[in-house]
Residue, then its C-alpha position, 0 to 999 in steps of 0.5 A: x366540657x371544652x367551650x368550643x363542644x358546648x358552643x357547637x352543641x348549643x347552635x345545634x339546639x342540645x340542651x340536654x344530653x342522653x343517658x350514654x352520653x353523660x355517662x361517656x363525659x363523666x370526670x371519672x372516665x376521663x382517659x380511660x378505657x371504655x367498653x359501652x353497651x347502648x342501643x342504636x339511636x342512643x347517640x354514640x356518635x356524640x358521645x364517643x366524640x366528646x369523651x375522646x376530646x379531653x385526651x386528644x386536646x389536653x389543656x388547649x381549646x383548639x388543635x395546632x397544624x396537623x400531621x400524623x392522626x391523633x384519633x382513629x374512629x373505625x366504622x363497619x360500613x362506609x355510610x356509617x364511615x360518612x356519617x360519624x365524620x359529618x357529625x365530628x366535622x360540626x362538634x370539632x368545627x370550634x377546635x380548627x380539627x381537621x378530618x381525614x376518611x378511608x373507606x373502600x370505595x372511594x379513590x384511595x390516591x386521593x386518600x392518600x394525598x389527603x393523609x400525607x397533608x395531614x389529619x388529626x382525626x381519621x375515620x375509616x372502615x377496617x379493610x381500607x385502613x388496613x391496606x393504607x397501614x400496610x403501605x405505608x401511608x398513614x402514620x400512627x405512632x401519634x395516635x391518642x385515641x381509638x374509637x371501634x364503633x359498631x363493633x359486634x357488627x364488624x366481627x359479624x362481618x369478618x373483621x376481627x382479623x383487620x381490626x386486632x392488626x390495625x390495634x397493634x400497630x397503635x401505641x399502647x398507651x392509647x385510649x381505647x372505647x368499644x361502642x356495641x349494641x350487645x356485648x356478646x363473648x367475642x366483644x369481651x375477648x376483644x376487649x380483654x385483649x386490647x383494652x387495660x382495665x376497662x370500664x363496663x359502662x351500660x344503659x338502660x337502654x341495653x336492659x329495657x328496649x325504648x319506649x319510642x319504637x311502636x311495634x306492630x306484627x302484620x299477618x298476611x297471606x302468603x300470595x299478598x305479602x308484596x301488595x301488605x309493603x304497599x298498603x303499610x307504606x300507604x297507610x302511614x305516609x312517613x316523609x321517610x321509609x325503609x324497607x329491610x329484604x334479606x337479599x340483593x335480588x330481593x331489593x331489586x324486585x322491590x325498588x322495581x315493584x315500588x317505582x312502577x307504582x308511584x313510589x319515589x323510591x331509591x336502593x341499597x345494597x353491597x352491589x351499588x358503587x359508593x358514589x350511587x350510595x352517596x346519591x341515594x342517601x342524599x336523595x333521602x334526605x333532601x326529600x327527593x325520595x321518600x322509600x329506601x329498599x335496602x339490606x341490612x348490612x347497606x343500611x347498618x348504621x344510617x341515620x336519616x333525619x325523617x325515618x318514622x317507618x321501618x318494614x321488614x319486607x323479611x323476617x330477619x334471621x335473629x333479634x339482634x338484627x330486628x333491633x338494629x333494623x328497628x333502631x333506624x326510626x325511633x332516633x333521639x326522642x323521636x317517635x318511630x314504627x317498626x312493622x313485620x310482615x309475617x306469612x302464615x309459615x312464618x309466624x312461628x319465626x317471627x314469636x320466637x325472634x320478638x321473644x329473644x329481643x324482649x318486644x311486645x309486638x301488636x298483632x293485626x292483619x295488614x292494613x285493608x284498602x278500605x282503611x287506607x282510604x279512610x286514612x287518606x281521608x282523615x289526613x285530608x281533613x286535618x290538614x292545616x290547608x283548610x284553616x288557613x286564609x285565602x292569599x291574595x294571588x289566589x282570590x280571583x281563582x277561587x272566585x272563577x271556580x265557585x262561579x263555574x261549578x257547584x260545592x259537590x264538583x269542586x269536592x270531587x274534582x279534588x278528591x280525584x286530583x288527591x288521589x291521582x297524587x297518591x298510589x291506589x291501595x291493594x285489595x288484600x285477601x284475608x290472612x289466617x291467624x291459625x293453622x286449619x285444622x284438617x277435617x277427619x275423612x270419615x267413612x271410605x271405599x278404596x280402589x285399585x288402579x293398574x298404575x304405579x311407579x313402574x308406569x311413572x304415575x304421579x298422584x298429581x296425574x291420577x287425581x284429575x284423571x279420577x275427577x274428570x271420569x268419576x265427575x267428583x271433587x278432589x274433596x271426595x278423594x282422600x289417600x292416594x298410595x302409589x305402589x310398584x305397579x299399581x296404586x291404591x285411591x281412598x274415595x268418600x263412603x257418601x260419593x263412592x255409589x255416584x262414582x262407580x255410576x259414573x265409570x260404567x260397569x267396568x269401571x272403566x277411566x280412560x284408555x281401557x285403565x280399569x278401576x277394581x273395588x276393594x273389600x278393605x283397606x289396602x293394608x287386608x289386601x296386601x297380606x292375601x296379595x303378591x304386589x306389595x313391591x313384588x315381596x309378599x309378607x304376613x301378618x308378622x311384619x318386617x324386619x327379622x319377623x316371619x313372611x310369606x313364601x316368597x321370602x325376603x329378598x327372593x330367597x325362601x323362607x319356610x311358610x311359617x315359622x322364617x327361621x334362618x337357614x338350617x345348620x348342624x348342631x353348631x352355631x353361627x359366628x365363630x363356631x363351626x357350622x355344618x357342611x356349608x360352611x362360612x360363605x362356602x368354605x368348610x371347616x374343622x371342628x375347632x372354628x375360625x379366626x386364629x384357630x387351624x383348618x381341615x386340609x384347604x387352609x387359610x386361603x388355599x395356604x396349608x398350615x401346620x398345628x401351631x397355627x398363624x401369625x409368628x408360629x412355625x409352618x410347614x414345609x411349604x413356608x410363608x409364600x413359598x419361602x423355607x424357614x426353621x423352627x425359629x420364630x419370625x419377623x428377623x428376631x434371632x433364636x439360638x436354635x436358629x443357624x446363621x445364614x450368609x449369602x455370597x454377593x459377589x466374590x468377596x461380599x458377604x452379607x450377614x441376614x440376621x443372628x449372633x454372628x459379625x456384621x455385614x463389612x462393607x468392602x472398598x472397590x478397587x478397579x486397578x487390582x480387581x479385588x475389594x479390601x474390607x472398609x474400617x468402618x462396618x455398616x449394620x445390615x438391616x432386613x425390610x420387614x416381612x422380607x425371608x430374602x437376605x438378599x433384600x436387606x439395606x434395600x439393595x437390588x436382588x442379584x438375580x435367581x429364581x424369585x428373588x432366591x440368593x445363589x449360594x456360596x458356588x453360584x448355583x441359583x434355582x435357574x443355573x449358575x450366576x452370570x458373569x459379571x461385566x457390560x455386554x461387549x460392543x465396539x465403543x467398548x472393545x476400543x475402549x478396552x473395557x471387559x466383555x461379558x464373557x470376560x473372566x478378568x472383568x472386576x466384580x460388579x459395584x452394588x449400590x450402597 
């Protein structure tokens, strides 16, 4: 170890190092990569501080002028970011190390200043780091070592991106350390990746949690779980406390709930600006504030001098973020409490989550006010105050009081002084330590009641209507069904005879709503009834069982037996039924899909015997569209003559067969005639198209539905127009042919 760490170690009172910090400094490990596992508390800080001073400092005992960093230690959140520097900024202080920060937050001009004098060591959080790497501000193709601290917490936090940037803009000769409470898959994939055969070093910390840590599950109510966090703080009294919520809004209502009852008390959260952080930590640890409300990414990593109580205010979502809530007390040898206030609903949440971080937890109910005040007292009587001397400023006072007034008065004059200087406890009703099992009912009478949901009634609306009439309890009613248009109410068997009595004889309850006595259950009287949802069923049930003759759905079904429509001798699906047919439409003997109709067809479209899809029709055609005896889809046949269509007067366009291609002719305005080109152009048809002239994509040249005019151009609606622009002035002065001109050249297709 360099003189100047055991110096710096021995004026802060070290003697002994803890077992994560010898095992970082060991000789063996000196330069090399190092993924370590180690609770919070355990000292990290110290450790990765000294196992990276041999590589930055070499054989020298101190640091010569600075310039680009050395050292990069990166930190998930800013106050963690503060606190490794002040810890490096006293083991360095012998080195003459200068220390630089970049956290988000702060001024980043200022920041910038700071690199651009020089650093040897920088600590900063991924995001603000990345930013100066990518302006330019920060040099670091010195860098030596990389500390990533708190890792698992930064890749819960969405830094993995940042931080696999920042490492490959480093040498990769660097040292790399990874300190992390766990070592879950994606901080393995991590340090696979940037790290060259690193060494695994793990405590036993990591397999058997401390023993410094007393923790201590309290039962609440659910209406008394705010009054518990007064009562557990009253009754420790730690010099510092926190208190873990799960949300901004959460902390608020806290830090606001324990202002107003006396408590000196400071907040944080994400919401709050760093320098209002700075100031509440600060506040903490001058002993200006003494409870700390915060959510557990604020509070990731603080470490405060005097923290002997942590409460969780909310069950946290998993172990690993109770263990580093916990991990906040507990620190360096010191004795820590870690207590859970747990609501009836999450008792459960909370066995599971001590069960996942192997803790023994004690379970109690929260502290009663009773025994905050016996605890007041007992810390009253064994304060040191009483056995110490009487000073000499203090003799004439303490002789006027014993002068003026009697032992008894003096005693409680000051215990009502004491306890103005304290919050008064709160009266905690009893917590339920098991679910109550609930009561069987027993014997019963129902009554119908002429209100369902069609009247929008509410068992909410009916049960005090029922108590106020029938002058009974809601412990006398048991079920309450609500139906379409009226509801059925389960009344105990011992209070029904009261209950009728009370109504009158015609059970009347209030605004001429009658009340009607059931022979049974609802269930008997729904069979001989019409009225469940206004579809009557019998004793056989529901899905493809028999009903009544009301039927399912509004159609009938015979009274007994409910078999499905009645058919012919033939089946359903994909044989033909009777006249009726499928959804209405008839068939033929031979069925459906693929096979031929009778005379209407596959959708109003007669088919010949062969059938659909790629067999030959009738004369009709596919939409109306004449073909032969070939097969479809522009396969050509032999049987199949070849057919061309007269474009123009000399474009021909081959459709589909054996025969020569479509030659696509040049257009020459001066001669009025189209010489063939050198190179002919492959026709091609769009699929499904019967139309030649559809072929390449060109426009039709006109005719009924698309039809070509044939070789005398003769069309279905007459011969073909002429071609050529409609005649107007411009075009008469410009001597360009008419419509009716029969000089005019032949129209250019589009190629």
């Amino acid at each position: 170890m360099k003189k100047a760490f055991a110096t710096a170690l021995e004026e802060r009172g070290y003697t002994t190092l803890t077992p994560v910090q010898e095992s970082v400094t060991h000789a063996d490990l000196i330069g090399a990569d190092l993924l370590v596992s180690a609770q919070t508390g355990s000292g990290k800080t110290l450790g990765f501080g000294l196992a990276i001073g041999p590589t930055l400092l070499g054989e020298d005992e101190g640091f010569t002028t600075s310039g680009a960093p050395l050292a990069l230690v990166i930190a998930p959140t800013r106050e963690l970011a503060m606190q490794v520097k002040r810890e490096l900024a006293w083991l360095y202080a012998g080195t003459g190390a200068t220390l630089a920060s970049c956290v988000g937050g702060m001024d980043m001009r200022d920041e910038r200043r700071t690199l651009s004098r020089g650093a040897h060591i920088v600590v900063a959080t991924p995001g603000r780091l990345r930013d100066h790497i990518m302006r330019q501000s920060i040099d670091l193709s010195a860098i030596r070592a990389v500390v990533l601290d708190e890792a698992d917490e930064m890749l819960d936090l969405g830094f993995r991106e940042d931080l696999e940037f920042i490492l490959e803009n480093t040498p990769e000769d660097r040292q790399t350390l990874m300190f992390s409470a766990t070592v879950p898959s994606s901080i393995a994939s991590l340090a696979k990746s940037y790290q060259k055969n690193a060494v695994r070093v793990s405590t036993t910390a990591e397999r058997s949690q401390h023993t410094d840590i007393e923790y201590r599950a309290m039962t609440v109510s659910p209406r008394d779980a705010e009054n518990a966090i007064i009562n557990v703080l009253r009754f420790y009294e730690a010099p510092n406390a926190i208190v873990f919520a799960n949300t901004r809004a959460m902390v608020n209502r806290l830090t606001t709930r324990l202002s107003n009852r006396g408590f000196s008390v400071v907040a944080l959260s994400g919401e709050l600006s760093q320098n209002e952080r700075t100031h509440a930590l600060q506040a903490m640890r001058d002993g200006r504030a003494r409870v700390c409300v915060a959510t557990d990414v604020a509070a990731r990593g603080i470490d405060l001098p005097n923290l002997d109580l942590v409460v969780h205010a909310e069950l946290p979502t998993n172990h690993e973020i109770l263990l580093h809530r916990s991990g906040r007390t507990g620190r360096a040898g010191r004795k820590g409490v870690s207590a859970l206030i747990v609501p009836p609903v999450a008792r459960k949440k909370a066995e599971r989550i001590l069960k996942s971080a192997r803790l023994t937890a004690a379970w109690a109910e929260a502290p009663s006010a009773d025994e905050v005040r016996a605890r007041d007292h007992d810390r009253l009587l064994s304060d040191p105050a009483w056995h110490e001397p009487i000073s000499e400023n203090d003799v004439d006072a303490v002789a006027k009081l014993t002068e003026a007034f009697t032992a008894d008065q003096l005693a409680a004059a000051f215990l009502r002084l004491y306890s103005v200087q304290h919050s008064a406890p709160e009266e905690l009703s009893d917590a339920p330590n098991a679910p109550v099992e609930r009561v069987p009912f027993g014997p019963s009478v129902w009554f119908s009641v002429p209100l369902g949901r069609a009247h929008d009634t509410e068992p909410r609306r009916l049960l005090p209507m029922l108590c106020k009439a029938g002058n009974i309890t809601r412990d006398d009613v048991g079920a309450i069904r609500v139906q379409q248009t009226e509801s059925f109410v389960e009344v105990k068997a011992s209070q029904a005879e009261a209950f009728v009595a009370a109504l009158g004889p015609d059970l009347i309850v209030e605004d001429d709503v009658r009340l009607t006595r059931l022979a049974g259950p609802p269930a008997a009287v729904r069979s001989s009834t019409a009225s469940y949802d206004a579809k009557p069923r019998d004793g056989a049930g529901y899905k493809g069982k028999p009903r009544e003759s009301d039927g399912y759905k509004g159609k009938p079904r015979e009274a007994v037996g409910g078999e499905p429509k009645p058919r012919e001798a033939a089946p359903y699906k994909g044989t033909t039924p009777d006249g009726e047919g499928y959804k209405g439409k008839p068939r033929d003997g031979e069925g459906y899909k693929g096979k031929p109709r009778d005379g209407e067809g596959y959708k109003g479209k007669p088919r010949d015997g062969e059938g659909y899809k790629g067999k030959p029709r009738d004369s009709e055609g596919y939409k109306g569209k004449p073909r032969e005896g070939a097969p479809y889809k522009g396969k050509p046949a032999a049987d199949r003559p070849k057919q061309a269509v007269a474009r123009h007067d000399d474009a021909v366009v081959q459709a589909w067969g054996d025969g020569p291609k479509r030659a696509k002719k040049a257009y020459d305005p001066m001669a009025q005639s189209s010489a063939p080109a050198e190179a002919p152009r492959k026709a091609t048809t769009r699929a499904g198209a019967a139309d030649p002239s559809q072929s390449m994509g060109r426009r039709k040249p006109g005719g009924s539905a698309g039809k070509p005019w044939d070789k005398d151009g003769k069309g279905a609606k007459g011969p073909r127009p002429p071609a050529g622009k409609a005649s107007s002035k411009k075009n008469v002065a410009r001597g360009k042919p008419s419509k009716a001109n029969a000089s005019a050249p032949p129209r250019r297709d589009k190629p």
